[in-house]
TIRO-2110 file (N, C-alpha, C; in Angstrom, 1 decimal):
// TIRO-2110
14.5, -9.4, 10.1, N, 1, A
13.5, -8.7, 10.8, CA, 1, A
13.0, -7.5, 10.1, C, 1, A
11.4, -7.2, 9.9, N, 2, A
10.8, -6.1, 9.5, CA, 2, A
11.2, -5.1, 10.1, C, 2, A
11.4, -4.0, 9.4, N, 3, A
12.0, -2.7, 10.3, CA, 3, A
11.0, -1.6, 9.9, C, 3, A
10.2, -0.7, 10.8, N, 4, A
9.3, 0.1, 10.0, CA, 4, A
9.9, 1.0, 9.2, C, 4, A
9.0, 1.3, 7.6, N, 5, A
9.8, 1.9, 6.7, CA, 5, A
9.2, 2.9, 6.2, C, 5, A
7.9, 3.1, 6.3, N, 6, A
6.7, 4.5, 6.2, CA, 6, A
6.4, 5.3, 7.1, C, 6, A
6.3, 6.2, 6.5, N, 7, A
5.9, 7.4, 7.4, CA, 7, A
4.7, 7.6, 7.2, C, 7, A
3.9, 8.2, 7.9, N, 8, A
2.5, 8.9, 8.0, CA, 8, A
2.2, 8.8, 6.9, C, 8, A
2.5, 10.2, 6.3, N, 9, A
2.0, 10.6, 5.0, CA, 9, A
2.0, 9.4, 3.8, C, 9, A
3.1, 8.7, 3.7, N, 10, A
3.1, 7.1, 3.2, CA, 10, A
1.9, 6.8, 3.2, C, 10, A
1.5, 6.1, 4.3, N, 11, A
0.6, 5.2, 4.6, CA, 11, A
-1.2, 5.9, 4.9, C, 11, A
-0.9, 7.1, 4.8, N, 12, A
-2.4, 7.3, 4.7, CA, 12, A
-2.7, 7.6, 3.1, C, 12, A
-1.9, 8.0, 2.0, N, 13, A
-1.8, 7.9, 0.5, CA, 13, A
-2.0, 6.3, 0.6, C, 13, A
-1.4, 5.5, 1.0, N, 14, A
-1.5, 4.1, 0.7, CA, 14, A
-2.7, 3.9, 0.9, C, 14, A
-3.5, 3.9, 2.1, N, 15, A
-4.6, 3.5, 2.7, CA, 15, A
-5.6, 3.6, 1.7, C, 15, A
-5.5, 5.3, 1.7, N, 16, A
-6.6, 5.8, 0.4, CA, 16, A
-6.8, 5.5, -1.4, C, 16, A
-5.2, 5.0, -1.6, N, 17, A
-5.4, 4.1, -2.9, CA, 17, A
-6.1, 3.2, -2.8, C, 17, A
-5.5, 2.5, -1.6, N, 18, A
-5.6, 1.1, -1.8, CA, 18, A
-7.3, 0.9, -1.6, C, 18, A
-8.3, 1.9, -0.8, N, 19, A
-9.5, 1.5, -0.9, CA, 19, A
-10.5, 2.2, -2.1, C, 19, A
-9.7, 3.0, -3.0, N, 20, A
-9.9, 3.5, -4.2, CA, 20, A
-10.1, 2.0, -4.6, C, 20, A
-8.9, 1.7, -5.2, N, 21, A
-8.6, 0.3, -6.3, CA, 21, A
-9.3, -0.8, -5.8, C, 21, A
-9.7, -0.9, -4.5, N, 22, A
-10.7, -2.2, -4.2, CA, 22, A
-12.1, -2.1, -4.7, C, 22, A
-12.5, -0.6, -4.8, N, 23, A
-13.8, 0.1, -5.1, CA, 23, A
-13.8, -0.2, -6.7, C, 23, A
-12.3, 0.2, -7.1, N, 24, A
-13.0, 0.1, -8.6, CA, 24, A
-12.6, -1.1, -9.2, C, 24, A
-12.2, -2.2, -8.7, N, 25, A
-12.4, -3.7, -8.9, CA, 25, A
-13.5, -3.9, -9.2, C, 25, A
-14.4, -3.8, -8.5, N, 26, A
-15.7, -4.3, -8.3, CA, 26, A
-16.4, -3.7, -9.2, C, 26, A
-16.2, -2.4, -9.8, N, 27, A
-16.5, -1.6, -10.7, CA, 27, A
-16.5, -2.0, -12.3, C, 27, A
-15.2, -2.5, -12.1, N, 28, A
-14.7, -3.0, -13.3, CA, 28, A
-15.0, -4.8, -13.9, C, 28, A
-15.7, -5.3, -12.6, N, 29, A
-15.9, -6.3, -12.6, CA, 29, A
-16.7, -6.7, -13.8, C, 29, A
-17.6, -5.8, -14.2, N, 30, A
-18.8, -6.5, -15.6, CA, 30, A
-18.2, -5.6, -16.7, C, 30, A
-17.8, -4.5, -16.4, N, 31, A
-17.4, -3.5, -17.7, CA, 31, A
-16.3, -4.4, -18.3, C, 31, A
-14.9, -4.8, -18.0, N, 32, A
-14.2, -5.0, -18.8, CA, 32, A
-13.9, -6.6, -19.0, C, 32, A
-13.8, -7.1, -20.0, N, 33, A
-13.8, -8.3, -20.7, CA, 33, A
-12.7, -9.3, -20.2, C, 33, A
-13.3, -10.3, -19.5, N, 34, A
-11.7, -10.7, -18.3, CA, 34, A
-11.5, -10.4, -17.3, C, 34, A
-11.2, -10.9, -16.2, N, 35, A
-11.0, -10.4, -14.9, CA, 35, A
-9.3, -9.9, -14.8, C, 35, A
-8.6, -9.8, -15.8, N, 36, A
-7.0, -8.8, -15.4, CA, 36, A
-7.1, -8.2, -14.6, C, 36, A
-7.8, -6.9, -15.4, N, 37, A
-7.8, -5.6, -14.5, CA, 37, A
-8.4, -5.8, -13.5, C, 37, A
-9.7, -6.2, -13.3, N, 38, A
-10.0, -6.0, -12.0, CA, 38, A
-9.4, -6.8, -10.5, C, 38, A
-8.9, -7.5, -11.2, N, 39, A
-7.7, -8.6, -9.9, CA, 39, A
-6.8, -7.7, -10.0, C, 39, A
-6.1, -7.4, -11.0, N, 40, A
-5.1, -6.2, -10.5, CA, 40, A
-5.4, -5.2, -9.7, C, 40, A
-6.6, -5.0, -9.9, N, 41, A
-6.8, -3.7, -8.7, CA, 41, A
-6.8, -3.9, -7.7, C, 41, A
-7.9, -5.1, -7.5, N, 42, A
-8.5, -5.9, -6.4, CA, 42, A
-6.9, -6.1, -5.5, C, 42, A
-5.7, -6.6, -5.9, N, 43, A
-4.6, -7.5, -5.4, CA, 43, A
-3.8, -6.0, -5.1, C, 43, A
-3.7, -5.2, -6.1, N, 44, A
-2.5, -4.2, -5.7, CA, 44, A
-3.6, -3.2, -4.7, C, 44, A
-4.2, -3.1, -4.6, N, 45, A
-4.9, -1.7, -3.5, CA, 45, A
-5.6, -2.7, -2.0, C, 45, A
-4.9, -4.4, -2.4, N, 46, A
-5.0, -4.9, -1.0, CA, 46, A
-4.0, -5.1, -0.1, C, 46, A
-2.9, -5.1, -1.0, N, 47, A
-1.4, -5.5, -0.9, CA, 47, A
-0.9, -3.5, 0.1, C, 47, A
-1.4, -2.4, -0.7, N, 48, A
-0.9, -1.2, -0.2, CA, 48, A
-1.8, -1.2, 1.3, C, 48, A
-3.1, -1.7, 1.1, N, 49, A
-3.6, -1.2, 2.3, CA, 49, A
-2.6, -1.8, 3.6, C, 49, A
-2.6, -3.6, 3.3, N, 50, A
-1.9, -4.0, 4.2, CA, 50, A
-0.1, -3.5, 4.2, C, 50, A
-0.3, -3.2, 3.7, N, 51, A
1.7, -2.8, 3.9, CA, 51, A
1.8, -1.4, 4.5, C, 51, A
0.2, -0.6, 4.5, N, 52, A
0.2, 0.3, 5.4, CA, 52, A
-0.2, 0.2, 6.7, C, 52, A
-1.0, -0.4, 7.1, N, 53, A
-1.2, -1.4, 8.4, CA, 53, A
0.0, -2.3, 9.1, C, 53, A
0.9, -2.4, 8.1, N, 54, A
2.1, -2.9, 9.0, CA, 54, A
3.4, -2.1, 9.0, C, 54, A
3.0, -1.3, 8.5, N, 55, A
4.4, 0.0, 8.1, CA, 55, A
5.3, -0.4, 7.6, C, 55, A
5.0, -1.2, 6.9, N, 56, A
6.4, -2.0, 6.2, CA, 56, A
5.9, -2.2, 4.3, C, 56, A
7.1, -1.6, 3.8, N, 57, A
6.8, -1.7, 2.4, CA, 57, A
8.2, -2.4, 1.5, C, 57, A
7.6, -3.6, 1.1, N, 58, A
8.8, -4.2, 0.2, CA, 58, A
10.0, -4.2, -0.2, C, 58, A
9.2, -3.3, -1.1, N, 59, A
10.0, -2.5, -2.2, CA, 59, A
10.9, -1.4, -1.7, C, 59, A
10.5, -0.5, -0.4, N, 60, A
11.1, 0.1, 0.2, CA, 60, A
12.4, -0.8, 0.8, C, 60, A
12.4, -1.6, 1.4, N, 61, A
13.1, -2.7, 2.2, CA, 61, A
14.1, -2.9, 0.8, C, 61, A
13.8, -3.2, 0.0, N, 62, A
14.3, -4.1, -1.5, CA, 62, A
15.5, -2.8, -2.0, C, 62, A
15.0, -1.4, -1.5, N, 63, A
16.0, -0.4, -2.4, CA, 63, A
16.9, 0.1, -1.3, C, 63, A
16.2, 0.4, -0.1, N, 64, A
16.7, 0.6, 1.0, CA, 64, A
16.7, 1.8, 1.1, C, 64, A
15.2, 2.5, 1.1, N, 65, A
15.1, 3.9, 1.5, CA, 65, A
13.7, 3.5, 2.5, C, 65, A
13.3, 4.7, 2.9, N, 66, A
12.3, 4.9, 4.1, CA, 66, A
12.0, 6.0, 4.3, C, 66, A
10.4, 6.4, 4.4, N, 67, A
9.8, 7.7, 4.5, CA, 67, A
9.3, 8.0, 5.8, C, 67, A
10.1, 7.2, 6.7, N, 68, A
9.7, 7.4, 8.2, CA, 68, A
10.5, 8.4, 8.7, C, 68, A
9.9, 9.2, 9.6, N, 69, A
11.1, 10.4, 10.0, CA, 69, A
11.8, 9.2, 11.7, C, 69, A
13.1, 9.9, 11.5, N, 70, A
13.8, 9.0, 13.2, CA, 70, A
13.8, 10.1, 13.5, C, 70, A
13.2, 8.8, 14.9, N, 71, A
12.9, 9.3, 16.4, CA, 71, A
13.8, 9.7, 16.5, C, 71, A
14.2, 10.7, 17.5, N, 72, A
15.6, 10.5, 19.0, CA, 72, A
15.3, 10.3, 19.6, C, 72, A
16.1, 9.6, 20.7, N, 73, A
16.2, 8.8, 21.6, CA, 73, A
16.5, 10.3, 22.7, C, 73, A
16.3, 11.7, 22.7, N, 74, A
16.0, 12.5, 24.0, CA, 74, A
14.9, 12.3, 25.0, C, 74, A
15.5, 12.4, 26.2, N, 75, A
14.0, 12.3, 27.2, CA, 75, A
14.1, 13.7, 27.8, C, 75, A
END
């Protein structure tokens, strides 16, 4: 089971890359010779947006750290 692993600050850096690198996909789309780079952008700044929309990050999961602050459970 997915466990949330970002915190705020995470995921709004992520958000903001990730619609940087979709911008400059498209950018890069006639300038550079080959579509590499611009799929690379296009794929990694689609991949962060959504992994910040689900609060869950791979690689975070993969090393086993997390930038989410815990709750407590005080009422």
């Amino acid at each position: 089971m997915m466990s949330h692993n970002m915190g705020l600050a995470d995921r709004l850096l992520r958000t903001a890359l990730g619609t940087v690198l979709v911008v400059v996909s498209w950018m890069f789309l006639d300038v550079v010779p080959g579509p590499l780079l611009s799929n690379f952008c296009l794929y990694f700044g689609l991949l962060n947006i959504l992994s910040s929309l689900i609060c869950w990050c791979f690689m975070y999961s993969l090393v086993g750290i997390s930038s989410r602050k815990e709750q407590s459970n005080e009422e």
